[in-house]
PAGUKOL-457928 format. One record per residue (C-alpha): residue number from 1; residue in three letters; x, y, z. Coordinates in pm, whole numbers. Layout:
BEGIN
{NUM; "ALA"; {X; Y; Z}} ...
//
This chain:
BEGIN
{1; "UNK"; {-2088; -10298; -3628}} {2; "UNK"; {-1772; -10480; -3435}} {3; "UNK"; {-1561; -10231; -3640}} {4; "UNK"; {-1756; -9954; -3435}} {5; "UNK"; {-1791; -10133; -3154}} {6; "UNK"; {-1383; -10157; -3156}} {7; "UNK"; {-1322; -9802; -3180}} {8; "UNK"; {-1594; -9679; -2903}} {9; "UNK"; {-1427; -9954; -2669}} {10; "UNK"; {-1066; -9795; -2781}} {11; "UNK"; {-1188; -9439; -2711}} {12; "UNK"; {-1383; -9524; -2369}} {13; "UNK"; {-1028; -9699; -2294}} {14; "UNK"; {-836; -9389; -2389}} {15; "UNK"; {-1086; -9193; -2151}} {16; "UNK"; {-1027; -9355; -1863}} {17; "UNK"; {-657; -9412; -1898}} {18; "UNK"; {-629; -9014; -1958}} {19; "UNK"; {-803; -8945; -1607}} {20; "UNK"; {-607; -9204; -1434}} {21; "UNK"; {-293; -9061; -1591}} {22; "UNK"; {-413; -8748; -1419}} {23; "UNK"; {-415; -8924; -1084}} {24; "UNK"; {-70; -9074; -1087}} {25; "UNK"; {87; -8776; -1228}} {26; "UNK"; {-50; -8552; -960}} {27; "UNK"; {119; -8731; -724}} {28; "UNK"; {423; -8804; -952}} {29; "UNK"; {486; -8402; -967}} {30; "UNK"; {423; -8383; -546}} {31; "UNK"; {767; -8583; -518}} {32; "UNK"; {1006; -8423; -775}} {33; "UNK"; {902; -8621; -1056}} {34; "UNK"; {1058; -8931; -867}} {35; "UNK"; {921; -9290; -1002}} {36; "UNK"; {1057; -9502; -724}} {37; "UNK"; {883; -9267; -468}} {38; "UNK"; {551; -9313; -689}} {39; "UNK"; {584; -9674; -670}} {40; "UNK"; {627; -9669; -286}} {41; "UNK"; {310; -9479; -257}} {42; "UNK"; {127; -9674; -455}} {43; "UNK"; {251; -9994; -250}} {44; "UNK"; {179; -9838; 93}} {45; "UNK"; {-170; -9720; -2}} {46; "UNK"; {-238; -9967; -212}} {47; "UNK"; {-364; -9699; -511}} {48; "UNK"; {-406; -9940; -799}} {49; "UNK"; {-739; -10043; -972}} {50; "UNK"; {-1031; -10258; -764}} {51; "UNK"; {-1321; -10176; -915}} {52; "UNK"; {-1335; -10151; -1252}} {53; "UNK"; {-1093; -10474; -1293}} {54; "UNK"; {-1278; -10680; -1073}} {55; "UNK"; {-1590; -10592; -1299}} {56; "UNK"; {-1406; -10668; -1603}} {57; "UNK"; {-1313; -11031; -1427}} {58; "UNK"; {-1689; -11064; -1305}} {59; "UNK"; {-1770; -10984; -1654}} {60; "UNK"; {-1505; -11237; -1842}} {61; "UNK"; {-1655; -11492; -1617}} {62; "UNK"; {-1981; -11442; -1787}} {63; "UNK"; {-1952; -11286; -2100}} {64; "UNK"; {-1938; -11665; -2254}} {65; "UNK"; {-2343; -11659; -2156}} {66; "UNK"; {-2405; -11318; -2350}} {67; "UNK"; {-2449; -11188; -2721}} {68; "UNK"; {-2091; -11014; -2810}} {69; "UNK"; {-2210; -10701; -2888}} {70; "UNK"; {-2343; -10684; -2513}} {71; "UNK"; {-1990; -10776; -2351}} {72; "UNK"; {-1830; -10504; -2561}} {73; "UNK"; {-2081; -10266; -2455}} {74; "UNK"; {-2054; -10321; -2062}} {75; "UNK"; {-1692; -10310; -2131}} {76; "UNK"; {-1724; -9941; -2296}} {77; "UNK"; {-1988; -9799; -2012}} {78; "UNK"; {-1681; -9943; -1763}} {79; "UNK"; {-1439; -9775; -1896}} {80; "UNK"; {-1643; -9466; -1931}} {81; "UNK"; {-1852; -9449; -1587}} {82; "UNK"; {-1495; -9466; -1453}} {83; "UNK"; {-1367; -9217; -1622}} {84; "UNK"; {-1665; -8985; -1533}} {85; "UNK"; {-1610; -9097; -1143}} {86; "UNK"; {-1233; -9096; -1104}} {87; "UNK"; {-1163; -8701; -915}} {88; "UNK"; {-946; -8463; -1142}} {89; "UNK"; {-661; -8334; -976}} {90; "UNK"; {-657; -8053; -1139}} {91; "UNK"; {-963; -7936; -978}} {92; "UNK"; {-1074; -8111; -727}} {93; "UNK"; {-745; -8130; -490}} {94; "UNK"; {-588; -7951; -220}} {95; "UNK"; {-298; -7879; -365}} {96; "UNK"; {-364; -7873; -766}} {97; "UNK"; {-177; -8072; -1056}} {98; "UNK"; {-76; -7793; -1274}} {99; "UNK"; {-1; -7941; -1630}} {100; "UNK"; {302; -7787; -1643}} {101; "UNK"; {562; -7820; -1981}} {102; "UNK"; {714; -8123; -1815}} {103; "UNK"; {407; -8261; -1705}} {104; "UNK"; {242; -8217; -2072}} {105; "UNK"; {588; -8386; -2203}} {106; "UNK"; {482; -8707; -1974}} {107; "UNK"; {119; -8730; -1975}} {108; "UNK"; {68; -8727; -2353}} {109; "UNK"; {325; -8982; -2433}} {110; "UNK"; {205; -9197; -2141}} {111; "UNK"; {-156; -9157; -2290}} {112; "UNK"; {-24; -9295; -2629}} {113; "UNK"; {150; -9620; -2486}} {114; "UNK"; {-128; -9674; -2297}} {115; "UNK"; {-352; -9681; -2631}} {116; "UNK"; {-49; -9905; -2834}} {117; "UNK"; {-56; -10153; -2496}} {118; "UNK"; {-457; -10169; -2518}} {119; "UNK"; {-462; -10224; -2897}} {120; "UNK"; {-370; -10608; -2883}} {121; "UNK"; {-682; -10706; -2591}} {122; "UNK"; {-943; -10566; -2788}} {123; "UNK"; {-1059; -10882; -2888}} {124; "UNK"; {-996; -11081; -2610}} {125; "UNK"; {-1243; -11163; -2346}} {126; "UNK"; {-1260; -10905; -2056}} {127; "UNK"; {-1088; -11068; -1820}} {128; "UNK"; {-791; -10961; -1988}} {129; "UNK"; {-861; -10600; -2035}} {130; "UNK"; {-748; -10601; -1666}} {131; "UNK"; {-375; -10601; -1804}} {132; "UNK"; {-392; -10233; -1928}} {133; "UNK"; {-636; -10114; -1704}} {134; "UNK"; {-361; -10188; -1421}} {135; "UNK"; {-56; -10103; -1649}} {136; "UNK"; {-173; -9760; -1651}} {137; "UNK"; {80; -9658; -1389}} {138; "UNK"; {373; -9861; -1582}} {139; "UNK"; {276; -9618; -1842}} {140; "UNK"; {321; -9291; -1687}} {141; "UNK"; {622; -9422; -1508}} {142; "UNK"; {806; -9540; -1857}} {143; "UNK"; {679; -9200; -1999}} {144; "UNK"; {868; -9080; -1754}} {145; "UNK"; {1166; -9264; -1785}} {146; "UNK"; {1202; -9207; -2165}} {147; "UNK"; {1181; -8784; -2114}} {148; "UNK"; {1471; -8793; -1881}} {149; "UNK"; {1706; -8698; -2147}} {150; "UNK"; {1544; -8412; -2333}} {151; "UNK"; {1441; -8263; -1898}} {152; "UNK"; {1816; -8279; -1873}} {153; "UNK"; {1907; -8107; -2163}} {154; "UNK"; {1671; -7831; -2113}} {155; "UNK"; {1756; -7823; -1699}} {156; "UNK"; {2089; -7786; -1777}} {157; "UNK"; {2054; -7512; -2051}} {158; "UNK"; {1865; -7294; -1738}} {159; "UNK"; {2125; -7446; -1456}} {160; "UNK"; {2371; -7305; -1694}} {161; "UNK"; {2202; -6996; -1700}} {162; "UNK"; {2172; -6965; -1363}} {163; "UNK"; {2523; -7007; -1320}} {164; "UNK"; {2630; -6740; -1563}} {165; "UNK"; {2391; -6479; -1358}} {166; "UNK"; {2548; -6529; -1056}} {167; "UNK"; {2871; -6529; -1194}} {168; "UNK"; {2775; -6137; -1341}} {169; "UNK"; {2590; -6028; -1035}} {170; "UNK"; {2838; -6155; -763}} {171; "UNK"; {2608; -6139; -484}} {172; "UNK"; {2693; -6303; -105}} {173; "UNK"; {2551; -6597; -70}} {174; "UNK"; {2405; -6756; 248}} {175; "UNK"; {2333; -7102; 243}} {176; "UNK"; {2062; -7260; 528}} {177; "UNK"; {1982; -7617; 624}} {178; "UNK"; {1855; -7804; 927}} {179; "UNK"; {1623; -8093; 974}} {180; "UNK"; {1330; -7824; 1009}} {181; "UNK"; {1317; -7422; 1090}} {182; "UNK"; {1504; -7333; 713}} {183; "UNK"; {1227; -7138; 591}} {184; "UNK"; {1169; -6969; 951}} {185; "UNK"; {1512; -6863; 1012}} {186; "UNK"; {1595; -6773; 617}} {187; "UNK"; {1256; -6557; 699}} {188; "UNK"; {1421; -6365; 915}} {189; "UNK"; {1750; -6295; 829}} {190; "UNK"; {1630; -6195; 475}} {191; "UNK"; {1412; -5944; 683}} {192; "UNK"; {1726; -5850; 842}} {193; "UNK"; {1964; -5838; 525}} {194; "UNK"; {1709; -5672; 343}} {195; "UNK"; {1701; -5354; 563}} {196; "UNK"; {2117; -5319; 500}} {197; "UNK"; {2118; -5377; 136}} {198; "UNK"; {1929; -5499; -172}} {199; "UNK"; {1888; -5896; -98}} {200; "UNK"; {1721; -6232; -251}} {201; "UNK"; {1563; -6512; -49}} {202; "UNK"; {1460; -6792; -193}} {203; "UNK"; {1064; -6778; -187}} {204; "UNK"; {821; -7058; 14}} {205; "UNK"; {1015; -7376; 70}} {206; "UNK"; {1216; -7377; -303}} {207; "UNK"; {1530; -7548; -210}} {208; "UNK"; {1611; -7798; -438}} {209; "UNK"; {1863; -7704; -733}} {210; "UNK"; {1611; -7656; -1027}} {211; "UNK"; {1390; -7409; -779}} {212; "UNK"; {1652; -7231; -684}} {213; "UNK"; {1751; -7252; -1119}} {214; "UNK"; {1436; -7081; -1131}} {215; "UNK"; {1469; -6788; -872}} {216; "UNK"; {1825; -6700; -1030}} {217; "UNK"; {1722; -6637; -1380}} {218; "UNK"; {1377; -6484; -1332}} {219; "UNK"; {1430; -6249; -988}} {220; "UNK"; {1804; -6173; -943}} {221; "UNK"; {1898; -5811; -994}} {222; "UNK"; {2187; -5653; -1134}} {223; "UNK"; {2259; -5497; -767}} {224; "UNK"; {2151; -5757; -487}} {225; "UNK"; {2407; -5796; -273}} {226; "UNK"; {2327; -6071; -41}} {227; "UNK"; {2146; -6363; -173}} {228; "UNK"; {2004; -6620; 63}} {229; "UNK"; {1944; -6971; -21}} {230; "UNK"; {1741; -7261; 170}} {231; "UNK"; {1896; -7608; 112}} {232; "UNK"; {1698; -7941; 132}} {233; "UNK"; {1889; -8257; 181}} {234; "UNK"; {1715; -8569; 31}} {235; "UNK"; {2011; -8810; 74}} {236; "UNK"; {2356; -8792; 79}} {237; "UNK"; {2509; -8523; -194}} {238; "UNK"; {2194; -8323; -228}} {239; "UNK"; {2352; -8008; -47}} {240; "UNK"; {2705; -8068; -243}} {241; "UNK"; {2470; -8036; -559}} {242; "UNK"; {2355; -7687; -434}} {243; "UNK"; {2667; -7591; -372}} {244; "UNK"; {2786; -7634; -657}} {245; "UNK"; {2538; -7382; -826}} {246; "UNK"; {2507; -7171; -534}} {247; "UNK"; {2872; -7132; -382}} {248; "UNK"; {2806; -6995; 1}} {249; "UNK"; {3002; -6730; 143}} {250; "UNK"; {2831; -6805; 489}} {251; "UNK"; {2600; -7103; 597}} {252; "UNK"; {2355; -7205; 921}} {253; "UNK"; {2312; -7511; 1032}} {254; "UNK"; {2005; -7507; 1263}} {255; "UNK"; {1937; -7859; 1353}} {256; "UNK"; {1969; -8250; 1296}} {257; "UNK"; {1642; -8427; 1328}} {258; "UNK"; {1379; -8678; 1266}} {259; "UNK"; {1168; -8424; 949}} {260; "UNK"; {1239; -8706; 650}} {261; "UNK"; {1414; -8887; 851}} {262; "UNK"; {1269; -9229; 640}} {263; "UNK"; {1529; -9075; 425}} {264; "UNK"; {1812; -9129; 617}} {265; "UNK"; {1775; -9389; 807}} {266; "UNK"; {2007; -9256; 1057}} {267; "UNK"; {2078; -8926; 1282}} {268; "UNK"; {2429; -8939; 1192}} {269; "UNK"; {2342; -9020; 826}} {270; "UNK"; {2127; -8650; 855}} {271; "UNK"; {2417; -8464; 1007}} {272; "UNK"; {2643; -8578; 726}} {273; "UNK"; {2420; -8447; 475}} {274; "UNK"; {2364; -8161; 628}} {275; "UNK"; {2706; -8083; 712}} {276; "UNK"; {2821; -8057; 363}} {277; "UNK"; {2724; -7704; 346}} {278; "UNK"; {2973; -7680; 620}} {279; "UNK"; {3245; -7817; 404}} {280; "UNK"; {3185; -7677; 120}} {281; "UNK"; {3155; -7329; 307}} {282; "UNK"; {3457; -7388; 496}} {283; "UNK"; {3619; -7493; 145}} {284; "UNK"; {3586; -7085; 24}} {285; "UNK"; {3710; -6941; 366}} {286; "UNK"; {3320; -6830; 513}} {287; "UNK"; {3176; -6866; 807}} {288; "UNK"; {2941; -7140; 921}} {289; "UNK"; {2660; -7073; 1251}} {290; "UNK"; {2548; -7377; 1444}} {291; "UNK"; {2340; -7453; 1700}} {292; "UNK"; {2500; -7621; 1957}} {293; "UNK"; {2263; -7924; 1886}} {294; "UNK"; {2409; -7993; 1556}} {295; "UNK"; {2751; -8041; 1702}} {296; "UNK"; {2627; -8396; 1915}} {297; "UNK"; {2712; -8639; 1600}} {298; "UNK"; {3061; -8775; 1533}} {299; "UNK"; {3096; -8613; 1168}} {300; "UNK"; {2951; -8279; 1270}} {301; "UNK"; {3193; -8273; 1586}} {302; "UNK"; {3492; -8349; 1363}} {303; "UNK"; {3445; -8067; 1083}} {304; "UNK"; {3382; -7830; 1389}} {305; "UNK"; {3709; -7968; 1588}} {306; "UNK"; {3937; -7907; 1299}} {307; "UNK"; {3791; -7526; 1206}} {308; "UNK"; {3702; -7391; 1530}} {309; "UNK"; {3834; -7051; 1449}} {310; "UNK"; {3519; -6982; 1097}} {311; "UNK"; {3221; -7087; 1346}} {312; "UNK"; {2963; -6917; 1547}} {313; "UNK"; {2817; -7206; 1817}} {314; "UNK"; {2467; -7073; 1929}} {315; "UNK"; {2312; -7251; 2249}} {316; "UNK"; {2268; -7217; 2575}} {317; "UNK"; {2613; -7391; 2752}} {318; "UNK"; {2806; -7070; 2852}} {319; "UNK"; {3061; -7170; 2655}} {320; "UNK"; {2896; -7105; 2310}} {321; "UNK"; {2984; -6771; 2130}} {322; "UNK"; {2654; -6651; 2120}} {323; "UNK"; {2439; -6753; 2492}} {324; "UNK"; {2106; -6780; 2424}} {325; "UNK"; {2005; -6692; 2778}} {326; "UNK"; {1600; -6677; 2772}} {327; "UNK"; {1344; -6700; 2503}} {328; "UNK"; {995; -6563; 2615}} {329; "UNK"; {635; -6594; 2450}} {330; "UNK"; {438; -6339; 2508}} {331; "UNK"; {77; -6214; 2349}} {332; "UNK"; {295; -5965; 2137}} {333; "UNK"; {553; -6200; 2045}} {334; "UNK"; {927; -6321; 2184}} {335; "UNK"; {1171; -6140; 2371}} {336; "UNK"; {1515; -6325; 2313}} {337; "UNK"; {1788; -6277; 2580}} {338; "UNK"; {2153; -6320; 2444}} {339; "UNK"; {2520; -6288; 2516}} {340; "UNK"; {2711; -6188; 2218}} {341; "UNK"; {3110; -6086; 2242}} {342; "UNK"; {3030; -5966; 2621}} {343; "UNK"; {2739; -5790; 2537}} {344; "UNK"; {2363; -5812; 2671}} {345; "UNK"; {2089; -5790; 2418}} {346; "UNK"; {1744; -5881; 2412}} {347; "UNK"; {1602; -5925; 2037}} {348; "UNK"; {1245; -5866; 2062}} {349; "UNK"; {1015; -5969; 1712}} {350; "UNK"; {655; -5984; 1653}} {351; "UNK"; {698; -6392; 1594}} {352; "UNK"; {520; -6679; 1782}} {353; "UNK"; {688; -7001; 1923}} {354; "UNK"; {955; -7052; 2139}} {355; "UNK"; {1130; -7260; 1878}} {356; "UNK"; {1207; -6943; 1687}} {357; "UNK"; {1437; -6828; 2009}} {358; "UNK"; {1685; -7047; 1836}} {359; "UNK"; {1631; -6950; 1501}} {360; "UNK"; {1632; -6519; 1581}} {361; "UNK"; {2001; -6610; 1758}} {362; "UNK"; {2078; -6801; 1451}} {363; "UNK"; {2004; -6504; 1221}} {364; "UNK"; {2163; -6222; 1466}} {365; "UNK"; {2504; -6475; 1486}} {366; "UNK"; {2528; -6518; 1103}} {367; "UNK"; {2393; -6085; 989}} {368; "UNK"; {2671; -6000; 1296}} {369; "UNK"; {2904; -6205; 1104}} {370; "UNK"; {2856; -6077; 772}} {371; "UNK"; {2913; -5726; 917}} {372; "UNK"; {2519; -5573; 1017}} {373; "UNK"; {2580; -5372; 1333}} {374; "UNK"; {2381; -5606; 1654}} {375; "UNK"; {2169; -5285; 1749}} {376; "UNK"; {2069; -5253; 1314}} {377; "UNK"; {1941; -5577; 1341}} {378; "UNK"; {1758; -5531; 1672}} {379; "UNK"; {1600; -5255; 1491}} {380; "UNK"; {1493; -5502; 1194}} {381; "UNK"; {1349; -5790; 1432}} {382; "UNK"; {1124; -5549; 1574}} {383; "UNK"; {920; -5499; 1263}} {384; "UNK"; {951; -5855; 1144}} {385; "UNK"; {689; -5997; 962}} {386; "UNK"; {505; -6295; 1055}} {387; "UNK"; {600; -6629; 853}} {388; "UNK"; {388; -6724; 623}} {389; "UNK"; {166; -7084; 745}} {390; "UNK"; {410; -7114; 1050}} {391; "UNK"; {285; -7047; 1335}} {392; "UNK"; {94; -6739; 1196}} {393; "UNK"; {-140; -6539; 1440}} {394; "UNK"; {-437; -6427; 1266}} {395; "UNK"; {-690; -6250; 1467}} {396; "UNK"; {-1050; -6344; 1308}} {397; "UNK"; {-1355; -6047; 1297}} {398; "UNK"; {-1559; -6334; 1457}} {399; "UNK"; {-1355; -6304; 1750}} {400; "UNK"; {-1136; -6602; 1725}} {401; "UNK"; {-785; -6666; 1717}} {402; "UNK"; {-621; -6870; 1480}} {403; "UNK"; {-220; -6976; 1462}} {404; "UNK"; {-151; -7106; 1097}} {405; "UNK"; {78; -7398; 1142}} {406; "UNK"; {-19; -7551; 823}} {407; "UNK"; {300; -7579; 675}} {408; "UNK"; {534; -7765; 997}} {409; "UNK"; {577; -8124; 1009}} {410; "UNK"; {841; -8189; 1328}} {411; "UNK"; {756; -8218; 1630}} {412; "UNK"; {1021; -7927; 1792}} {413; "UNK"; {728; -7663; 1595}} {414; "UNK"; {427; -7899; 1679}} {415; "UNK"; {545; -7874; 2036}} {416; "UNK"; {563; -7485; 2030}} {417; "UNK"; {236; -7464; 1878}} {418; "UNK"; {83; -7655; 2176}} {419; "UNK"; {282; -7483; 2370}} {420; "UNK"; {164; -7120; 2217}} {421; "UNK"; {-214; -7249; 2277}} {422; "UNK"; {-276; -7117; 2682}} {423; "UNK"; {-46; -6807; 2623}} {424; "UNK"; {-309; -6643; 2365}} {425; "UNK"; {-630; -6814; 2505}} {426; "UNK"; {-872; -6544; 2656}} {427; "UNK"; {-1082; -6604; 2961}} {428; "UNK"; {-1368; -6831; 2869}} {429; "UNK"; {-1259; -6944; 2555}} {430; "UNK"; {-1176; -7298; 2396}} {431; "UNK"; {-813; -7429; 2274}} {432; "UNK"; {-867; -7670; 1953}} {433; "UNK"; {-628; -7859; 1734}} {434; "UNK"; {-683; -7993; 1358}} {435; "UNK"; {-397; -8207; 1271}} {436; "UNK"; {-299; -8531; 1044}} {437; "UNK"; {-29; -8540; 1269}} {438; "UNK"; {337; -8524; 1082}} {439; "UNK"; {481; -8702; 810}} {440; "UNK"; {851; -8915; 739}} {441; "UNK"; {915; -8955; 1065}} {442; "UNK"; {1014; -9343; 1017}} {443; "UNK"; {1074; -9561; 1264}} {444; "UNK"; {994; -9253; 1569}} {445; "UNK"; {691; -9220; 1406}} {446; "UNK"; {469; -9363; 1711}} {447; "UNK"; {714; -9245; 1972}} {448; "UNK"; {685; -8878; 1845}} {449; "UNK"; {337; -8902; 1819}} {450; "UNK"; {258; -9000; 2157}} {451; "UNK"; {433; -8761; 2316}} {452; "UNK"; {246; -8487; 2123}} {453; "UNK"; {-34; -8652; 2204}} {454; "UNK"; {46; -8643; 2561}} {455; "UNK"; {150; -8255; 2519}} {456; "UNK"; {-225; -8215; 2354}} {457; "UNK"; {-381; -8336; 2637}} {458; "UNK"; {-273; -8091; 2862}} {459; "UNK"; {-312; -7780; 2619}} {460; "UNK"; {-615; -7836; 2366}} {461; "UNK"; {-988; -7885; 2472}} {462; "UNK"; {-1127; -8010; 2157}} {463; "UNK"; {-890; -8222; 1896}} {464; "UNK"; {-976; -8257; 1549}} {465; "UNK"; {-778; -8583; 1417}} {466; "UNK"; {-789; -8610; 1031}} {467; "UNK"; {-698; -8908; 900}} {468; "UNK"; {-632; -9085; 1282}} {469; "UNK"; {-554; -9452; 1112}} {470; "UNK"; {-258; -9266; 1068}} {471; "UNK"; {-156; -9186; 1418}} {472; "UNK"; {-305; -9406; 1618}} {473; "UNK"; {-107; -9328; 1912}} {474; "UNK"; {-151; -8966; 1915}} {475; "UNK"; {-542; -9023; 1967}} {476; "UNK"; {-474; -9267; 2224}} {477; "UNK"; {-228; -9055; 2413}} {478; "UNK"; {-454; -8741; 2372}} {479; "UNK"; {-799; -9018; 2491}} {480; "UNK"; {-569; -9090; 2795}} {481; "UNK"; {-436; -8768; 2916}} {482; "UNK"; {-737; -8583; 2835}} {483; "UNK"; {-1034; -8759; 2938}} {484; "UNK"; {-1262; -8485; 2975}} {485; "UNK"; {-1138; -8312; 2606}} {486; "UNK"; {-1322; -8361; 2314}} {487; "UNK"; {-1196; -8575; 2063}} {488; "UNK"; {-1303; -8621; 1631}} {489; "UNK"; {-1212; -8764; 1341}} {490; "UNK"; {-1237; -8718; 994}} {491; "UNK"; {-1101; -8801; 647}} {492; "UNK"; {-988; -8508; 539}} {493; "UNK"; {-900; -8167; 639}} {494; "UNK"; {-1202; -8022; 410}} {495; "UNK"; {-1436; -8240; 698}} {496; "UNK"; {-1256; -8129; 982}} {497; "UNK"; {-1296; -7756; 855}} {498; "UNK"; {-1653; -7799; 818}} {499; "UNK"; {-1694; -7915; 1167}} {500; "UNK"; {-1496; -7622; 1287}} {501; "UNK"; {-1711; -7358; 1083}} {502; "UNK"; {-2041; -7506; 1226}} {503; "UNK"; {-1888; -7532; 1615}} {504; "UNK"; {-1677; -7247; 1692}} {505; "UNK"; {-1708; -6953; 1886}} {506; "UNK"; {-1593; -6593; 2032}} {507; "UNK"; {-1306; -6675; 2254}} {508; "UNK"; {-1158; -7008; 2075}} {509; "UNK"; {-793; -7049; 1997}} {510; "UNK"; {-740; -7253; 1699}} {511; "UNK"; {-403; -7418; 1606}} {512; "UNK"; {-407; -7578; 1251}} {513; "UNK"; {-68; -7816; 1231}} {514; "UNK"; {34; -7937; 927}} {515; "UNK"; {-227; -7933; 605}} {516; "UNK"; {-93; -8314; 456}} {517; "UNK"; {-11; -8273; 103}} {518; "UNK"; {-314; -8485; -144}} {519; "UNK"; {39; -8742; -107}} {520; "UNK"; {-95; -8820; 268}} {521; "UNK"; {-441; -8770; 304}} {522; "UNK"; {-669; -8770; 27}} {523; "UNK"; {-581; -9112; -108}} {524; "UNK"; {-761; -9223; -447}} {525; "UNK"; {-1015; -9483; -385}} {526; "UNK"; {-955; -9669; -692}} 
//
């Protein structure tokens, strides 16, 4: 009977440690596969076991008052209630685990040490079943730790593939970085690119070196020509890494900020990074467009200083090569006012937020430079397509408006989002805002919240705050500036939707900013 016992209690074990597994992993694979970012999230939101272990300790305290065969079946219906409880990922979450090779290649080993580490407290009293219920995570993470070798061997069997491609197909590569606006402004000069000659952008936000791997070997053509590349920085020598599979010919810069900023620690530690596209560029004789912005830090100043002659400066001061003289928001989109070599142009595109003033200059400096005649790629910015989830204007049958935001997290685009509210509001109708606020923003985290708030209060009428414990000084801000304006809160962006569906009405201008990754807001209750 114990025998059987034994075995149910090792299965309902097994059970439970499989759908935690899930859990961990899920947000494991949101940060790059990165254990030491795991453990930091598990720290700050405290997502380790509560429930189950403290019944197992009630239970231990007890169990010397009850017939064995009891204890070892309140121990199996924990385990397995749990397991029936505990959310899957990969069906109940906003953005899904997807059991990818690599993921399979660290769940199922994690699974089995988890069922070797239980094997020796089967016995014991319950109390100590609490060891491998909260080890789970130690699992996953030495799992983790022990594929490292065989993921290297078979990411550098496609990085070497990827290399050999470009090496056959010889296309021009652009290279883009910036604190935020790299997916906006590689957006549009791809548009632009791609009505000169067969091009490749890198798709979504892909910029790290095994996503751009990826792109290479499964979408280059024998006859692109131009080939343009977004580049994340995570810390110093992530760029040089991308680099070194994806050589630029040409590169933008677009701006040093506070977007993962918890990163770096420091501004001038984000323009270094960031700057090492410049270098290496500069390294190959191309040409590297700034904005002017990016030039305020001492490193930045001092690569400019000593190659003046291979950059395009982009800003307003009159003594930048391209003048961006006016950027206006209209229903129908911007109108951008430039000086370039002497000439007047204005660069009209069907795009929403002042922000992207900057980044249309950006593009025109850097196509102008790689040869595109300036009234070609006036021509191409007028039938530019929107940008996917930033700040995307999508007329509703129900007669609302809403902008699609969901994918910014600085507060330059939060700003121009507010900002965008009055300019497409129709008489009579309502400005509302759902937001979680934005994310690695460190130490300027309050600061930059507070001044959106502030910002909020003069443009929205109704705020939808999800998850406000985590910007408690955005709700304030909004409270105090906008007494009269109508103020929730709610858990998670599902909630907040809800609300919307139930409230709104002809007339309303909604701006969704930033949809939080599962990372941020929907935090396992564990």
């Amino acid at each position: 009977m114990f025998l059987v016992l034994n075995f149910l209690l090792f299965l309902s074990f097994l059970a439970f440690a499989g759908k935690r597994l899930l859990i961990y992993l899920h947000a494991l694979q949101q940060d790059d596969y990165n254990n030491e970012r795991l453990f930091a999230w598990i720290k700050q939101h405290r997502v380790f076991d509560t429930k189950l272990s403290l019944g197992l300790a009630a239970l231990g305290a007890i169990s010397i008052f009850m017939p064995p065969f009891i204890t070892a079946l309140a121990c199996i219906g924990g385990f397995a209630y749990t397991a029936y409880k505990d959310l899957d990922p990969r069906t109940r979450s906003k953005k899904k685990l997807v059991l990818t090779a690599r993921a399979k290649r660290i769940l199922f080993p994690a699974l089995a040490l988890c069922g070797v580490f239980f094997l020796p407290f089967l016995t014991l009293n319950p109390l100590f079943l609490v060891i491998p219920v909260q080890a789970v995570p130690l699992m996953l993470v030495l799992s983790n730790l022990l594929n490292q070798p065989y993921e290297k061997a078979v990411q550098k069997k496609f990085y070497d593939e990827a290399v050999a491609r470009l090496a056959e197909v010889k296309p021009k590569i652009i290279g883009i970085t910036g604190s935020y606006g790299k997916t906006s402004v590689k957006h549009i000069l791809g548009h632009i690119l791609k009505s000169a000659a067969p091009t490749l952008i890198t798709p979504g936000s892909v910029n790290t070196v095994m996503g751009i791997t990826r792109i290479i070997r499964e979408q280059m053509e024998p006859n692109t020509k131009y080939f343009v590349v977004e580049m994340g920085a995570y810390g110093p020598g992530s760029i040089a890494r991308l680099c070194a599979l994806t050589p630029p010919d040409a590169a933008i810069i677009i701006a040093i900020g506070q977007a993962h900023y918890e990163r770096f620690k420091t501004l001038d530690t984000v323009a270094e990074a960031k700057f090492e596209l410049a270098q290496d560029t500069l390294s190959r004789g191309g040409h590297v467009s700034v904005h002017e912005q990016t030039l305020n830090f001492e490193a930045s100043r001092a690569i400019y200083e000593a190659h003046k002659e291979r950059f395009t400066v982009v800003g307003e001061a009159a003594s930048s090569d391209l003048v961006l003289k006016s950027v206006t928001q209209t229903k129908d989109g911007l109108a951008v006012a430039i000086t370039w070599k002497g000439q007047d142009y204005t660069l009209k595109a069907p795009l929403y937020g002042v922000q992207h003033g900057g980044n249309i200059a950006l593009a025109f400096a850097c196509a102008a430079e790689l040869g595109i005649a300036p009234d070609d790629i006036i021509m191409a910015l007028a039938r530019c397509p929107q940008i996917t989830h930033r700040l995307e204007v999508k007329p509703i049958p129900d007669g609302t408006i809403l902008i699609d935001d969901a994918f910014n997290s600085n507060p330059k685009g939060f700003a121009a989002g507010l900002e965008l509210l009055p300019v497409l509001k129709p008489e009579g109708g309502r400005t509302i805002l759902i937001t979680p606020g934005m994310v690695e923003l460190g130490e300027a985290h309050d600061a930059e919240h507070r001044a959106i708030g502030e910002l909020a209060a003069k443009t929205c009428d109704v705020v939808l705050a999800v998850a406000a414990e985590r910007i408690p000084t955005f709700t304030a801000a909004y409270r105090s500036g906008a007494p009269e304006g109508e103020l929730y809160t709610f858990a998670t962006f599902k909630d907040a939707e809800a609300w919307l569906v139930s409230h709104r009405k002809a007339g309303d201008v909604v701006l969704i900013e930033n949809d939080l990754p599962d990372l941020y807001e929907r935090i396992p209750k564990l």
